[in-house]
C-alpha atoms as one frame of an Amber mdcrd trajectory, in Angstrom:
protein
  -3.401 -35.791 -43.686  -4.187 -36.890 -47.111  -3.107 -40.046 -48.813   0.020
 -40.090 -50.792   0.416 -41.951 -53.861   3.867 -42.449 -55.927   3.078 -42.765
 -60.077   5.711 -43.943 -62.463   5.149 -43.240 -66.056   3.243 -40.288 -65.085
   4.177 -38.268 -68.375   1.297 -39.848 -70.181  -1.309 -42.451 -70.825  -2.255
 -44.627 -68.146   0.025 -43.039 -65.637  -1.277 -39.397 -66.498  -4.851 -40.418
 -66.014  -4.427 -42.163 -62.958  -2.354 -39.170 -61.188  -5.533 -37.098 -62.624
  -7.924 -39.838 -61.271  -6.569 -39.924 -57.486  -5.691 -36.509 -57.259  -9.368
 -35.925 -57.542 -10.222 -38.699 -54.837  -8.063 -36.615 -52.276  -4.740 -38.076
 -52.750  -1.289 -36.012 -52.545   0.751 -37.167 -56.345   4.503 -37.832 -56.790
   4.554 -37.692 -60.298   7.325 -39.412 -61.920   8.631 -39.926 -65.320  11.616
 -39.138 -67.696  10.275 -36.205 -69.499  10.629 -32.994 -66.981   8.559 -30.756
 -68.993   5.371 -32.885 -69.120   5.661 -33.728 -65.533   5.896 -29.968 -65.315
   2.514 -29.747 -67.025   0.825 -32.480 -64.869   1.370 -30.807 -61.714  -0.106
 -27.385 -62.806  -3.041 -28.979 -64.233  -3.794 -30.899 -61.257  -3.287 -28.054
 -58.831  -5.400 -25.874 -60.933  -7.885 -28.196 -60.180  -6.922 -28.222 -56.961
  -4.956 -30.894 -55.957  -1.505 -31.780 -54.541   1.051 -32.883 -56.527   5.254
 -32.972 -56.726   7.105 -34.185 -59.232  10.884 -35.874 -59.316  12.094 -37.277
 -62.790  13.378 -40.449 -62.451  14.468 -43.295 -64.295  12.766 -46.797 -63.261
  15.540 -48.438 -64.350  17.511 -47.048 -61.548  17.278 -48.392 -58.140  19.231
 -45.538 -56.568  16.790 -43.146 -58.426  13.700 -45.027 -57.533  14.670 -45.313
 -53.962  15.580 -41.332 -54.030  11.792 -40.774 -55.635  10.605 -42.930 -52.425
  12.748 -40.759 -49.952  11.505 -37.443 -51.891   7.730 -38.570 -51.672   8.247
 -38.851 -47.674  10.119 -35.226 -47.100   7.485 -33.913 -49.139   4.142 -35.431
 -48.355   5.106 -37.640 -44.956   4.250 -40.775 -46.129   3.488 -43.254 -49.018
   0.645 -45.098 -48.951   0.051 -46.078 -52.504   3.151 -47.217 -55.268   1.906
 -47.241 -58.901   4.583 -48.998 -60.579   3.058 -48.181 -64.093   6.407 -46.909
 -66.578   6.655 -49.548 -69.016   7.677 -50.258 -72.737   5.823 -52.377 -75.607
   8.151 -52.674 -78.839   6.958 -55.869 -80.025   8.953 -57.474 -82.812   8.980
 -61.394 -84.302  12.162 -62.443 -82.195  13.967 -63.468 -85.547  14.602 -59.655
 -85.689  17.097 -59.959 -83.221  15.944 -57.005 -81.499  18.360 -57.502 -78.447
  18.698 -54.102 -77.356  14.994 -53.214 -76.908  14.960 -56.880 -75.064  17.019
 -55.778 -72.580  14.965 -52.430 -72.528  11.733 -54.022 -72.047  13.328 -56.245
 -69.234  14.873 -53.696 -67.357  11.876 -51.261 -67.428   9.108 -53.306 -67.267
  10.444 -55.920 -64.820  13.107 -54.460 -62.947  11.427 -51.003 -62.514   8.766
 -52.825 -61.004  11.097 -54.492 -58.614  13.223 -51.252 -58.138   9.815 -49.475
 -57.079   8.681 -52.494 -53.993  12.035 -51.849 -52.744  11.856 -48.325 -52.624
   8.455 -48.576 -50.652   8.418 -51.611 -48.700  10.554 -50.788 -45.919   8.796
 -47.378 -45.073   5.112 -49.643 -45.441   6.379 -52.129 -43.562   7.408 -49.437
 -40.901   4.128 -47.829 -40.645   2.083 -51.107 -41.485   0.069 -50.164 -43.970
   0.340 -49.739 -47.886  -0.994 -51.078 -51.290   1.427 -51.565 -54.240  -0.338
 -51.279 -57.524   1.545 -53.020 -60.287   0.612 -52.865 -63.938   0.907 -55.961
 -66.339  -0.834 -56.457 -69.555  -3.561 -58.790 -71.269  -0.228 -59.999 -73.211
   0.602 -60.947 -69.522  -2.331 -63.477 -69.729  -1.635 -64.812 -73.804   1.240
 -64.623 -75.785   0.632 -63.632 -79.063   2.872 -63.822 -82.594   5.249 -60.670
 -81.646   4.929 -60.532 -78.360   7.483 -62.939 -76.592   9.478 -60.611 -74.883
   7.121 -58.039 -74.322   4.640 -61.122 -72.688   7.280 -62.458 -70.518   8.336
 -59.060 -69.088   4.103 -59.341 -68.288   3.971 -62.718 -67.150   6.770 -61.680
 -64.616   4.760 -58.527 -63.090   2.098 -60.934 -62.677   4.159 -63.667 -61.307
   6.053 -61.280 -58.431   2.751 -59.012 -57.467   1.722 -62.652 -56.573   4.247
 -63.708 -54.735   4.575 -60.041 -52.961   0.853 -60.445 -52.001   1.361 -64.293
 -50.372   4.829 -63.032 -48.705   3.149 -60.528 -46.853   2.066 -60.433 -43.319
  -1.406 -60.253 -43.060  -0.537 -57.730 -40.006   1.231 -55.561 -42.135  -2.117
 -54.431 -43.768  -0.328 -53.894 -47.156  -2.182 -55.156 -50.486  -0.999 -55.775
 -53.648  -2.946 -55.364 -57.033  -2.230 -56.327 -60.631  -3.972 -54.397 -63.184
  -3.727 -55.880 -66.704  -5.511 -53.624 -69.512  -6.122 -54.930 -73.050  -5.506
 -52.606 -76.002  -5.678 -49.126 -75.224  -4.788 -45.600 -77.076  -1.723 -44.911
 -75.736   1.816 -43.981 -76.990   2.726 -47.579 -76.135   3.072 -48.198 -80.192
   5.388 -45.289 -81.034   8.458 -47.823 -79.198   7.382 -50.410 -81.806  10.259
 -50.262 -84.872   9.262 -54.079 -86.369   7.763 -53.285 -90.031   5.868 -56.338
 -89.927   4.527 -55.716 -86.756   3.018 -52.590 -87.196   1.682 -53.538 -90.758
  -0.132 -56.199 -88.916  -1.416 -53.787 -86.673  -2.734 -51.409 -89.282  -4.444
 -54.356 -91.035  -5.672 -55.863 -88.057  -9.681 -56.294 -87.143 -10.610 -52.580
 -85.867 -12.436 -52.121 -82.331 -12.887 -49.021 -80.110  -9.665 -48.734 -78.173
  -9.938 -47.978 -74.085  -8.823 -44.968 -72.852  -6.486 -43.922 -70.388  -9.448
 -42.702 -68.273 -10.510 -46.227 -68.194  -8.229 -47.941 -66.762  -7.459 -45.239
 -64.090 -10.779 -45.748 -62.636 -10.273 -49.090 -62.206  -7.021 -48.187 -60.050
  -9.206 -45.856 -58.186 -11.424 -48.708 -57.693  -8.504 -50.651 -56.039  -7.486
 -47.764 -53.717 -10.872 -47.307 -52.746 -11.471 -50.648 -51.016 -11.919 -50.831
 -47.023  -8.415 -51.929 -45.692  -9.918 -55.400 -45.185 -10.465 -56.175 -48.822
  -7.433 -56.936 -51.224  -8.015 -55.895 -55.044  -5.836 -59.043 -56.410  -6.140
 -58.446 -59.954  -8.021 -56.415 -62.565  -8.530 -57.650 -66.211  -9.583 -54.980
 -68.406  -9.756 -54.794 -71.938 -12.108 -53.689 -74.775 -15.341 -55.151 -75.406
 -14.504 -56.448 -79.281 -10.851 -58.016 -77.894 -10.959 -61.608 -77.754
């Protein structure tokens, strides 16, 4: 039986290039996302190419939905072994803006989705003692920037409870947990971004050559790829001209 691997975010960017990217090492993909008709597209694309794939839409923000996704993944594949907690949101603003709402947007996607998604797994890898959960933070999860308070604390917090996850669990269990953190990469990350001054700095910023998606979902299939004895704890990745 194939490996199984659950992707949030799947509708594009990272996400869509990593469900690509293990698809074509042999793993079975529960694609998930908001937007039906891309996941749609995903999982004719990959089993064109000859993969497995399924798709649920689901809302991170959810517990009930995430935990439904988890049950879903098992009646149709038998098992999860990896969770890519990857759906997350990046409207920066200068916090003078008052931006509460997309605040409390960021911090229930980005922080609680991640912690809706290791409850929605754990129990079943704890079960079958084995399982890596793949969370992804952010270079703004490393340094906080002039914009980026809210988005760098939602960051800082992946970080902070893939860290704990990984010391709270049993060695026996044979579970791993990995943080991925990419630097700026051309993705539709931006288009949440509604702070004028923001995205004029961005336009007049210094250029460089953006990653891709493709980038950083090799690194994830770097990760997976480890024998079960080595634990992946974190991946910094960002372009060459980023400081």
């Amino acid at each position: 039986m194939s490996k199984t691997a659950i992707i949030t975010g799947a509708s594009s960017g990272i996400g869509q290039a990593a469900a690509k990217e293990l698809a074509n090492k042999g793993f079975s993909v529960m694609l998930a996302a908001r937007r039906e008709e891309r996941l749609v597209e995903l999982k004719k694309e990959i089993e064109d190419a000859g993969g497995r794939a399924a798709y649920k839409v689901t809302d991170v923000t959810s517990a009930e939905e995430m935990k439904a996704l988890a049950e879903a993944t098992i009646e149709q594949f038998g098992q999860i072994d990896v969770l890519l907690n990857n759906a997350g949101l990046m409207p920066l603003s200068f916090m003078n803006k008052l931006k509460i709402d997309e605040w409390d947007r960021m911090v229930d996607v980005n922080i609680k989705g991640v912690l809706y998604g290791i409850a929605a797994v754990l129990p079943h890898m704890e079960e079958r003692k084995e399982g890596h959960i793949i969370n992804v933070s952010s270079v703004a999860g490393h340094d906080v920037t002039k914009g980026s308070a809210v988005y760098s604390g939602t960051k800082f917090a992946v970080r902070a409870i893939t860290e704990g996850l990984r010391q709270e669990l049993d060695p026996a269990m044979n579970i791993r947990a990995t943080i991925v953190s990419p630097g700026a990469v051309a993705t539709e990350l931006t288009e949440t971004i509604t702070d004028k001054d923001i995205l004029s700095a961005f336009s007049n910023g210094p250029s460089m050559e953006f990653l891709q998606a493709e980038d950083i979902a090799r690194a994830i299939g770097y990760a997976v790829e480890q024998p079960a004895h080595v634990d992946v704890n974190e991946i910094l990745i960002r372009p060459r001209q980023q400081k």
